[in-house]
PyMOL Python script that loads the backbone (N, CA, C, O; Angstrom):
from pymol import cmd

cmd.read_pdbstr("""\
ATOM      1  N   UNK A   1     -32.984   0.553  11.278  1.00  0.00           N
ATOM      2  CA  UNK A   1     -32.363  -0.099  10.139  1.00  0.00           C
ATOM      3  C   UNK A   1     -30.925   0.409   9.978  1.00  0.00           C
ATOM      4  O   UNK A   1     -30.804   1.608   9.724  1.00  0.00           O
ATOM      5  N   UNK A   2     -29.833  -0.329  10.088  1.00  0.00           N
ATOM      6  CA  UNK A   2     -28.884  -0.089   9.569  1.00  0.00           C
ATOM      7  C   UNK A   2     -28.118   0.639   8.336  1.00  0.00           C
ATOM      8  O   UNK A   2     -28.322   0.186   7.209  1.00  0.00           O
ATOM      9  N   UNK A   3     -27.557   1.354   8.440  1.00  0.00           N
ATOM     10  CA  UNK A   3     -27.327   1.839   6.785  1.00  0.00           C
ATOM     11  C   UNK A   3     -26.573   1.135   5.916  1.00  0.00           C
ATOM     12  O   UNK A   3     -25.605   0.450   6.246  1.00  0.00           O
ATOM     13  N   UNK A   4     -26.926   1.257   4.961  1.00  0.00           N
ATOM     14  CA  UNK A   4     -26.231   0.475   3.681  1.00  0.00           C
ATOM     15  C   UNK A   4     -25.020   0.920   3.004  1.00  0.00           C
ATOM     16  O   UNK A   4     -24.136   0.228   2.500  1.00  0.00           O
ATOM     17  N   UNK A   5     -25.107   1.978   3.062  1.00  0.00           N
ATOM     18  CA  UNK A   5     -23.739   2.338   2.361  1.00  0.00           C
ATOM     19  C   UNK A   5     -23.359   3.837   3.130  1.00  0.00           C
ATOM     20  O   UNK A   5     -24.129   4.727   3.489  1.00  0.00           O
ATOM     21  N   UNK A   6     -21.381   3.721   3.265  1.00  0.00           N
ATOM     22  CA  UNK A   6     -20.815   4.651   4.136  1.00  0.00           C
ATOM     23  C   UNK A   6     -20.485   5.956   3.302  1.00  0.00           C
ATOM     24  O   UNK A   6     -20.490   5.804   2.080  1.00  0.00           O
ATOM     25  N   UNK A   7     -20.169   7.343   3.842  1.00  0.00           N
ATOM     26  CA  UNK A   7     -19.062   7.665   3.035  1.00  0.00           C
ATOM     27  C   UNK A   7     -17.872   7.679   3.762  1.00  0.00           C
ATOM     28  O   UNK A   7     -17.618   7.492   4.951  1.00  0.00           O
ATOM     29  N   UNK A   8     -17.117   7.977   2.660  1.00  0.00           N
ATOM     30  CA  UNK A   8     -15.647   7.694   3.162  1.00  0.00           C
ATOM     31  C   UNK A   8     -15.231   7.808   4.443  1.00  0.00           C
ATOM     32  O   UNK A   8     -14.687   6.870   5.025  1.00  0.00           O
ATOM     33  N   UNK A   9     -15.505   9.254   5.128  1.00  0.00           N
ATOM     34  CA  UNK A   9     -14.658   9.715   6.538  1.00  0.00           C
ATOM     35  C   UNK A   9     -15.619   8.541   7.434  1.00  0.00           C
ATOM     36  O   UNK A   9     -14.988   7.952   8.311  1.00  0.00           O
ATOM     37  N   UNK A  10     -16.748   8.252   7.312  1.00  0.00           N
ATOM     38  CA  UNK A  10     -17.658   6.986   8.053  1.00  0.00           C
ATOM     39  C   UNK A  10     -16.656   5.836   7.795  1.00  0.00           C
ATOM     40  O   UNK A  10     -16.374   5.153   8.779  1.00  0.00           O
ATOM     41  N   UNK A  11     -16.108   5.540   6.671  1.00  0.00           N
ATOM     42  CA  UNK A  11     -15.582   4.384   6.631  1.00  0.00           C
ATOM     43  C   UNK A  11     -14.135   4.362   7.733  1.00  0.00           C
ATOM     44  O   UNK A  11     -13.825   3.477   8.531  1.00  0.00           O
ATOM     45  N   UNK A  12     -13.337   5.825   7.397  1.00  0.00           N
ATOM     46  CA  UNK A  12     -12.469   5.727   7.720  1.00  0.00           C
ATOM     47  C   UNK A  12     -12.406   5.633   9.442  1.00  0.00           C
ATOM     48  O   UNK A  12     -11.602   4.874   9.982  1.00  0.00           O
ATOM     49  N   UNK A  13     -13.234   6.388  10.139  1.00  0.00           N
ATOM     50  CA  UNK A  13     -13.644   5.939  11.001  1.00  0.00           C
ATOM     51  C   UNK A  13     -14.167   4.525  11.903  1.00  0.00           C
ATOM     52  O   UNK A  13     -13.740   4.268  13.029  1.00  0.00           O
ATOM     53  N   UNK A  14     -14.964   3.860  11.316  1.00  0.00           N
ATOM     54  CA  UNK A  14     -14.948   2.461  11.433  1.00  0.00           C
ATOM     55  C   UNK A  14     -13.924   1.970  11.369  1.00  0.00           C
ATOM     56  O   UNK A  14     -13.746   1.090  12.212  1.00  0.00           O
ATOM     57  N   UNK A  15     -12.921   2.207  10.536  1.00  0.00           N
ATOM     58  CA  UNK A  15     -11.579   1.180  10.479  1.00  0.00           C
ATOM     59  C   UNK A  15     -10.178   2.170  11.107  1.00  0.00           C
ATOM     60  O   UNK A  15      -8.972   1.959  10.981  1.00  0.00           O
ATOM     61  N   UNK A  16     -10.803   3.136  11.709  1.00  0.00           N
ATOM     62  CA  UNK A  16      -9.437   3.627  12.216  1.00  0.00           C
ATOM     63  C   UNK A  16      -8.112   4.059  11.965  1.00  0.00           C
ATOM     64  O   UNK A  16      -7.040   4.122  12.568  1.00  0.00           O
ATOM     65  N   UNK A  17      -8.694   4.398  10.585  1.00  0.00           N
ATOM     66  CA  UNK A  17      -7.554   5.064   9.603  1.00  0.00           C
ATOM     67  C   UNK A  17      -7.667   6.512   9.032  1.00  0.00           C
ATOM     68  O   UNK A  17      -8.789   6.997   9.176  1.00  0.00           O
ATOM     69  N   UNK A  18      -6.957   7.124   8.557  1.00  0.00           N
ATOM     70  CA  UNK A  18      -7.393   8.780   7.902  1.00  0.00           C
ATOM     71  C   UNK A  18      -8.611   8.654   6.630  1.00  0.00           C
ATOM     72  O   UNK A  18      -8.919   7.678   5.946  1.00  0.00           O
ATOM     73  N   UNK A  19      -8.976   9.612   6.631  1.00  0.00           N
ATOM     74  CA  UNK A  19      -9.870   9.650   5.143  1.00  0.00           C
ATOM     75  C   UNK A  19      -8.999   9.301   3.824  1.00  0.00           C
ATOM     76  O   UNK A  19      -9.150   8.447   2.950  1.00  0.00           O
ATOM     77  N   UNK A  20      -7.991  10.343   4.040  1.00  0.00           N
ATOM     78  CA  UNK A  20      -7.070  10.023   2.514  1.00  0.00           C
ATOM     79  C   UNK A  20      -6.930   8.684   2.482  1.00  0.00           C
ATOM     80  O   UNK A  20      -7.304   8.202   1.413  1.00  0.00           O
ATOM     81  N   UNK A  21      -6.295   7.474   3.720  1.00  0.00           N
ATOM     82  CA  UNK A  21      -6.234   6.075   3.241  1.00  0.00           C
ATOM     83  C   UNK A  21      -7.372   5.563   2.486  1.00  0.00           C
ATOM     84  O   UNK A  21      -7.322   5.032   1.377  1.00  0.00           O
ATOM     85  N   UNK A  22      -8.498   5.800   3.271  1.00  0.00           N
ATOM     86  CA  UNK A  22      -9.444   5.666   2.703  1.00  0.00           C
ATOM     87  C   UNK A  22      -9.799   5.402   1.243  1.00  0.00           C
ATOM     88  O   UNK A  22     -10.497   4.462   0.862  1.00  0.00           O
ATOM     89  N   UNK A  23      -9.078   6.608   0.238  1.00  0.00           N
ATOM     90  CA  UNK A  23      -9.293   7.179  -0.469  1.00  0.00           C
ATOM     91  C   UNK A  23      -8.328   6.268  -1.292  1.00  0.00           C
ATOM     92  O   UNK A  23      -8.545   5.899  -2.446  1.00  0.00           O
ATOM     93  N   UNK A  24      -7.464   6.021  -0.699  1.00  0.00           N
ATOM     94  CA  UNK A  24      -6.259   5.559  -1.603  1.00  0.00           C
ATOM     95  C   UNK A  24      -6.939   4.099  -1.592  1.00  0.00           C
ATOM     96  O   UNK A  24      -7.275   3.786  -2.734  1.00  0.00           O
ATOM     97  N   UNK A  25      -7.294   2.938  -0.453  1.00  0.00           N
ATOM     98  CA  UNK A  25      -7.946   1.951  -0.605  1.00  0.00           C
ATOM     99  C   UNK A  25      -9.043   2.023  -2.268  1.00  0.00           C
ATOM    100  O   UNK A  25      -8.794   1.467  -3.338  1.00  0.00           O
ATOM    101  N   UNK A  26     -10.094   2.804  -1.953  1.00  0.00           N
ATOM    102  CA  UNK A  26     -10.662   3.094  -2.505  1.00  0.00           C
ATOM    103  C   UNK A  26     -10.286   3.191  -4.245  1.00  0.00           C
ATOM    104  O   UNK A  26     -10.976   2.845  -5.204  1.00  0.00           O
ATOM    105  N   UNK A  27      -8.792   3.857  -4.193  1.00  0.00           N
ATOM    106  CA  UNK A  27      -8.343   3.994  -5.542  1.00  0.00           C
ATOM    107  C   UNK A  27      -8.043   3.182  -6.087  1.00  0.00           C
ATOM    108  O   UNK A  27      -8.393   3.217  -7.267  1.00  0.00           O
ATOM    109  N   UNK A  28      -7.242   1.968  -5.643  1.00  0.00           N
ATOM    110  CA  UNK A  28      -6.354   1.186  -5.633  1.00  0.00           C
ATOM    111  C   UNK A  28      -7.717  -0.374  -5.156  1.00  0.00           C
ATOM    112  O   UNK A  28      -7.339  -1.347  -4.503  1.00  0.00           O
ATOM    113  N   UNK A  29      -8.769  -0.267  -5.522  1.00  0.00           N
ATOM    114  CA  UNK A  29      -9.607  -0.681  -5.342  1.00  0.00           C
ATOM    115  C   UNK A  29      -9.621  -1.998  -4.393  1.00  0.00           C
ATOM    116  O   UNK A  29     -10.209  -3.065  -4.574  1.00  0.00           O
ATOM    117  N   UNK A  30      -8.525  -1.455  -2.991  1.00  0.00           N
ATOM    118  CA  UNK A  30      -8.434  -2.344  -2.266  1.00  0.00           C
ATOM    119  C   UNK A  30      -9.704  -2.821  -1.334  1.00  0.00           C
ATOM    120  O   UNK A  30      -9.800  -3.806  -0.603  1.00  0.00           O
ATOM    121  N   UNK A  31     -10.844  -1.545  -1.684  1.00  0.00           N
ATOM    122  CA  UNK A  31     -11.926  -2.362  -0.851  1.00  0.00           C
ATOM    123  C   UNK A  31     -12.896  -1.575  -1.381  1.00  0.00           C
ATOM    124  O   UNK A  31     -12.680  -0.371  -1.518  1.00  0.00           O
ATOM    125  N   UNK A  32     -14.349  -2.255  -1.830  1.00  0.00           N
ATOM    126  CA  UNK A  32     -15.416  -1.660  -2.897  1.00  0.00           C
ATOM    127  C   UNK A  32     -15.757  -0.329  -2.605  1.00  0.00           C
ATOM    128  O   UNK A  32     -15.788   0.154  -1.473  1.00  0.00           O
ATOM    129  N   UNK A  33     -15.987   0.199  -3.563  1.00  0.00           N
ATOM    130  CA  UNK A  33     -17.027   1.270  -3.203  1.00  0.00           C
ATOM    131  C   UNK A  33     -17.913   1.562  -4.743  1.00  0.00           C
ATOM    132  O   UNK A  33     -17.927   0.833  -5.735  1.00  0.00           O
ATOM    133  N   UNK A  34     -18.710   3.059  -4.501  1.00  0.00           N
ATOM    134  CA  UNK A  34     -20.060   2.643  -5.848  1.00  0.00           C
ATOM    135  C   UNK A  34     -19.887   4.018  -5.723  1.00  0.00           C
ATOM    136  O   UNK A  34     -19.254   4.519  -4.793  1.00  0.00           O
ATOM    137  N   UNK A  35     -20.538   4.791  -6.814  1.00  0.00           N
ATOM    138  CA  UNK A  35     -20.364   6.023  -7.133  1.00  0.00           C
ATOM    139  C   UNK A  35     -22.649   6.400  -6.538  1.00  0.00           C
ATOM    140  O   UNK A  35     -23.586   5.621  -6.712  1.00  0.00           O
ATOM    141  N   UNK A  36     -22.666   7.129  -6.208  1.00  0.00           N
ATOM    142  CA  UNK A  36     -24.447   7.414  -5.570  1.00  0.00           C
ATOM    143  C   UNK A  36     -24.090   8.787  -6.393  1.00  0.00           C
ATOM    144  O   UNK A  36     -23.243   9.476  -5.823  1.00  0.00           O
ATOM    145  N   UNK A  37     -24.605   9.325  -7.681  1.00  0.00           N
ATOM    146  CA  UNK A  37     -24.494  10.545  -8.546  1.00  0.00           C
ATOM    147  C   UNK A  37     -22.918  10.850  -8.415  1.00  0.00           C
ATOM    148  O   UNK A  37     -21.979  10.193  -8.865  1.00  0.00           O
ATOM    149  N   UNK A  38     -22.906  12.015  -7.682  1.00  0.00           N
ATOM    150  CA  UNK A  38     -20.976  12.538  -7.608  1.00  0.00           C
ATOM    151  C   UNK A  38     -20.576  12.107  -6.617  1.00  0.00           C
ATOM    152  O   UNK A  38     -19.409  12.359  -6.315  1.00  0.00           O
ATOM    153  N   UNK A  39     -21.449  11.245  -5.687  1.00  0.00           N
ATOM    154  CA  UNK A  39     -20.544  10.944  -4.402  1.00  0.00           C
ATOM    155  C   UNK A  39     -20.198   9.267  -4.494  1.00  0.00           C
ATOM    156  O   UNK A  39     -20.748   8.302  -5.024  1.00  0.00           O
ATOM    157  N   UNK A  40     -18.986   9.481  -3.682  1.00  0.00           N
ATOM    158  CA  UNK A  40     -18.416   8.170  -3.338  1.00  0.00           C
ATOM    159  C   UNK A  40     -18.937   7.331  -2.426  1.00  0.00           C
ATOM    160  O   UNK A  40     -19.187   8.066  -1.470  1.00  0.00           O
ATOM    161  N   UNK A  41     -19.256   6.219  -2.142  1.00  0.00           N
ATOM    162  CA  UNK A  41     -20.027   5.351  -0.966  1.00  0.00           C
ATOM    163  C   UNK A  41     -19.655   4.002  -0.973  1.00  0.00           C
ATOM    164  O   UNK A  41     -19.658   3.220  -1.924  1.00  0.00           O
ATOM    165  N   UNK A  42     -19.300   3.797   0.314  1.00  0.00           N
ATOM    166  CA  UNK A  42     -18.596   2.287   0.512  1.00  0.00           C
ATOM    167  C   UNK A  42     -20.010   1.650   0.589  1.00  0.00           C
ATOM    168  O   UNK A  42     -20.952   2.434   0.706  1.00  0.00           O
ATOM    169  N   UNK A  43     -20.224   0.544   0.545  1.00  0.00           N
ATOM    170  CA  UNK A  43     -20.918  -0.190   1.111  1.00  0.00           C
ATOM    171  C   UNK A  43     -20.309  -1.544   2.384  1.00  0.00           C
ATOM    172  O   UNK A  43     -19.615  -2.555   2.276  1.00  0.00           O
ATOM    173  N   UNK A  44     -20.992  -0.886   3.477  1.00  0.00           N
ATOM    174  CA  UNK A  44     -20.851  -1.250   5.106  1.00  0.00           C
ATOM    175  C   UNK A  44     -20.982  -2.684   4.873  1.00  0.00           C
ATOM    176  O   UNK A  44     -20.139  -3.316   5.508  1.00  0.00           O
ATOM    177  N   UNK A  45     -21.892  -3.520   4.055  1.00  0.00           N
ATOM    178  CA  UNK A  45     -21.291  -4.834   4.203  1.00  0.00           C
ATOM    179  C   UNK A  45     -20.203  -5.234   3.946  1.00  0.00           C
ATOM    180  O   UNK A  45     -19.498  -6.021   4.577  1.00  0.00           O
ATOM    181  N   UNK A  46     -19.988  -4.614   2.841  1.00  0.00           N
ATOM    182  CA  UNK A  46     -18.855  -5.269   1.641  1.00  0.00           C
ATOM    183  C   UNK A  46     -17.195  -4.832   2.676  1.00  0.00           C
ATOM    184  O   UNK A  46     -16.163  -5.504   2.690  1.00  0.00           O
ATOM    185  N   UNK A  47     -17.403  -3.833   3.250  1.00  0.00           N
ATOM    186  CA  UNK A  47     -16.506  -3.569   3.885  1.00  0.00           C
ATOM    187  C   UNK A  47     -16.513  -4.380   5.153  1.00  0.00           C
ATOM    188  O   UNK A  47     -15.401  -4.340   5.680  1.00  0.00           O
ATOM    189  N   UNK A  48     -17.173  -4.927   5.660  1.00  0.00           N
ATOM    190  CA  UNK A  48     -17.171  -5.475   7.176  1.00  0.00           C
ATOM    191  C   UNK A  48     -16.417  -7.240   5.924  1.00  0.00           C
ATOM    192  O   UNK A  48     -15.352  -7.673   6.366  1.00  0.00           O
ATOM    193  N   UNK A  49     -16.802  -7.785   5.012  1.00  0.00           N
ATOM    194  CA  UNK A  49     -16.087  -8.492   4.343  1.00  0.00           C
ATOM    195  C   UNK A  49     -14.280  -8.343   4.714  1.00  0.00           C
ATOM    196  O   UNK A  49     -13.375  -8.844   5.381  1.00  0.00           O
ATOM    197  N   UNK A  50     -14.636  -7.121   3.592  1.00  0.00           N
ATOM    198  CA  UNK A  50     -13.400  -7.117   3.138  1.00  0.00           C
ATOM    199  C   UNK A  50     -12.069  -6.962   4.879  1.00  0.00           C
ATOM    200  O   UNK A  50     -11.005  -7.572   4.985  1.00  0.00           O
ATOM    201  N   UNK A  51     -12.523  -6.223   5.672  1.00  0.00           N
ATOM    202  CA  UNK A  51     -11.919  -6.285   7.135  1.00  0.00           C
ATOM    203  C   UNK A  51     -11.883  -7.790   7.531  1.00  0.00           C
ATOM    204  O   UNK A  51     -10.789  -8.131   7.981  1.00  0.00           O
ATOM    205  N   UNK A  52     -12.828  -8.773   7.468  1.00  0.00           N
ATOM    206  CA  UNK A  52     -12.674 -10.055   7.906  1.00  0.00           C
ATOM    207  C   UNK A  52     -11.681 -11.132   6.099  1.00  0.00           C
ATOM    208  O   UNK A  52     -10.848 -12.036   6.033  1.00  0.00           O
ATOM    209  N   UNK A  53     -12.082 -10.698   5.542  1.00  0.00           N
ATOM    210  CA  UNK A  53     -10.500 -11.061   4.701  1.00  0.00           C
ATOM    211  C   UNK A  53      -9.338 -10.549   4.809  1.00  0.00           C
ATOM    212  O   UNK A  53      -8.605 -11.203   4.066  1.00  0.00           O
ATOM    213  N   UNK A  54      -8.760  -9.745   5.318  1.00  0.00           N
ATOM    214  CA  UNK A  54      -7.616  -9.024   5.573  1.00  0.00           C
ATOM    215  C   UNK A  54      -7.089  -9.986   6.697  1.00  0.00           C
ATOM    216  O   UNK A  54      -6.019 -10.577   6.551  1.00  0.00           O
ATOM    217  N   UNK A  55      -7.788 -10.116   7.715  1.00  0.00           N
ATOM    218  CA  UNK A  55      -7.573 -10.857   8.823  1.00  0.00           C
ATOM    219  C   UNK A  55      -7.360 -12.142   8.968  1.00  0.00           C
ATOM    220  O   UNK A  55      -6.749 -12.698   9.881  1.00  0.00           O
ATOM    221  N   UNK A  56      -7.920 -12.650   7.966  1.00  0.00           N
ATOM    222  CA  UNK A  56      -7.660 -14.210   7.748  1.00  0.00           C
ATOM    223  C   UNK A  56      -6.431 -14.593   6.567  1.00  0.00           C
ATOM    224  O   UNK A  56      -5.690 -15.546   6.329  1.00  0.00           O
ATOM    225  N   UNK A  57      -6.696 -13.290   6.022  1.00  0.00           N
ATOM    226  CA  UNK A  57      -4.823 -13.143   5.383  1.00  0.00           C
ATOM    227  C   UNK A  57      -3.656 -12.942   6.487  1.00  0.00           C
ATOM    228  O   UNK A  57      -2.701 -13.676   6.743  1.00  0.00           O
ATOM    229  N   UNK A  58      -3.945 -12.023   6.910  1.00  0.00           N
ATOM    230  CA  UNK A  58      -2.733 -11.857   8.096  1.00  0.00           C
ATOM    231  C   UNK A  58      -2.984 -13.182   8.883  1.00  0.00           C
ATOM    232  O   UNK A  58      -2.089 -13.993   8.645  1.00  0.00           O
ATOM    233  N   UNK A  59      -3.456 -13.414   9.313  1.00  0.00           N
ATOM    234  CA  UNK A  59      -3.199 -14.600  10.232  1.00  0.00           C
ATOM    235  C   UNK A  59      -2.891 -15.859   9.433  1.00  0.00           C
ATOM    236  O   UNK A  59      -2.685 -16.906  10.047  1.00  0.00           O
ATOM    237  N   UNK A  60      -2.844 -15.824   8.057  1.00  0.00           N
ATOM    238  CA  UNK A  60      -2.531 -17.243   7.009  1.00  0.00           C
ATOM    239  C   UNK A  60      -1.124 -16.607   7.164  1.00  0.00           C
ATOM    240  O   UNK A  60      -0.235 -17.285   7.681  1.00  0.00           O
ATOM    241  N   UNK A  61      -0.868 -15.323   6.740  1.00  0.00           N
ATOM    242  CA  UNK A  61       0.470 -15.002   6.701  1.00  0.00           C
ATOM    243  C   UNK A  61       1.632 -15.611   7.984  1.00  0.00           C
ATOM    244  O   UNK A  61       2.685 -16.250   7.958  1.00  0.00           O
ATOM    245  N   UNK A  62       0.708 -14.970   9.121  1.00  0.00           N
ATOM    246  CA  UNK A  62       1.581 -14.984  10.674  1.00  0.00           C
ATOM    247  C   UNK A  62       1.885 -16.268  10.692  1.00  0.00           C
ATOM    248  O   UNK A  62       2.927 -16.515  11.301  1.00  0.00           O
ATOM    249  N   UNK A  63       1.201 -17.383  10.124  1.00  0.00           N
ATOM    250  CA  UNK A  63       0.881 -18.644  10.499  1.00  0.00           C
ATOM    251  C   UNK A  63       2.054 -19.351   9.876  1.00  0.00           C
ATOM    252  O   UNK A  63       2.776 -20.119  10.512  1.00  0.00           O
ATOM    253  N   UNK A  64       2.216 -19.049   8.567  1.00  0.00           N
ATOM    254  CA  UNK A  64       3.560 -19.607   7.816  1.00  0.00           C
ATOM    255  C   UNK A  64       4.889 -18.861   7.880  1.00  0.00           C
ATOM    256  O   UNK A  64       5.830 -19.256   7.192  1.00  0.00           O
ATOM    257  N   UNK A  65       5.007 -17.802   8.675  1.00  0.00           N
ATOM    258  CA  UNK A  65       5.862 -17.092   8.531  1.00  0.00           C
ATOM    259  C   UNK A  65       7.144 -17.869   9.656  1.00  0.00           C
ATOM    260  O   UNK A  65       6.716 -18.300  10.727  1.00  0.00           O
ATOM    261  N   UNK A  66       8.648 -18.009   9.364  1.00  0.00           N
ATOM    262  CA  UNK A  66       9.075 -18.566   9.950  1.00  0.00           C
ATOM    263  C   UNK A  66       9.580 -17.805  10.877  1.00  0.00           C
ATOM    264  O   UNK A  66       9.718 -16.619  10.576  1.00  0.00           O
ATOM    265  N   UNK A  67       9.988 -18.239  12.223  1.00  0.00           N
ATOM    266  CA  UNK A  67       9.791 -18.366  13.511  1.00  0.00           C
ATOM    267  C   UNK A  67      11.285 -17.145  14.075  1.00  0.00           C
ATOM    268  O   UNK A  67      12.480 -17.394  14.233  1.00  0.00           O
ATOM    269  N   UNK A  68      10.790 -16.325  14.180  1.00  0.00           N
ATOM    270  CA  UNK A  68      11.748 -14.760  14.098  1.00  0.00           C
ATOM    271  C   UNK A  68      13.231 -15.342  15.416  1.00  0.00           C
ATOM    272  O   UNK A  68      14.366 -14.867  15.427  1.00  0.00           O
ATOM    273  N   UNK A  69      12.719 -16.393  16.319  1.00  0.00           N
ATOM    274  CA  UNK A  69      13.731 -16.766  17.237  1.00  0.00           C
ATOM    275  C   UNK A  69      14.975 -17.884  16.987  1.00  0.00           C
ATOM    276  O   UNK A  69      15.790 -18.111  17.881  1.00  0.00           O
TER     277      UNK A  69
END
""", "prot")
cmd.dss("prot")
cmd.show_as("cartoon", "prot")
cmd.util.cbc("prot")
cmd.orient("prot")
């Protein structure tokens, strides 16, 4: 069974960034997370989301952006 919810350095890992970004995402509630007693925990769906919205932003972005040549 898959796990349901990450902590942070798991997350940051999956997405290939430091923990502190992480953290700052997290603050800045650029991508969910849930409090489990004192600890912090992403939840691995919500995040595999939020990575496939980012992407379909950037590429809406790339898409209208005018033509650098």
């Amino acid at each position: 069974m898959e796990r349901l919810l990450l902590r942070p350095i798991e997350a940051a890992d999956l997405l290939g960034v430091g923990r502190s970004k992480v953290y700052d995402l997290i603050a800045t509630r650029q991508i969910p997370s849930i409090r489990v007693g004192g600890s912090i925990r992403v939840p691995a769906r919500a995040l595999e989301q939020w990575v496939t919205r980012q992407a379909r932003e950037q590429a809406r972005t790339e898409a209208t952006a005018p033509d650098a040549s």
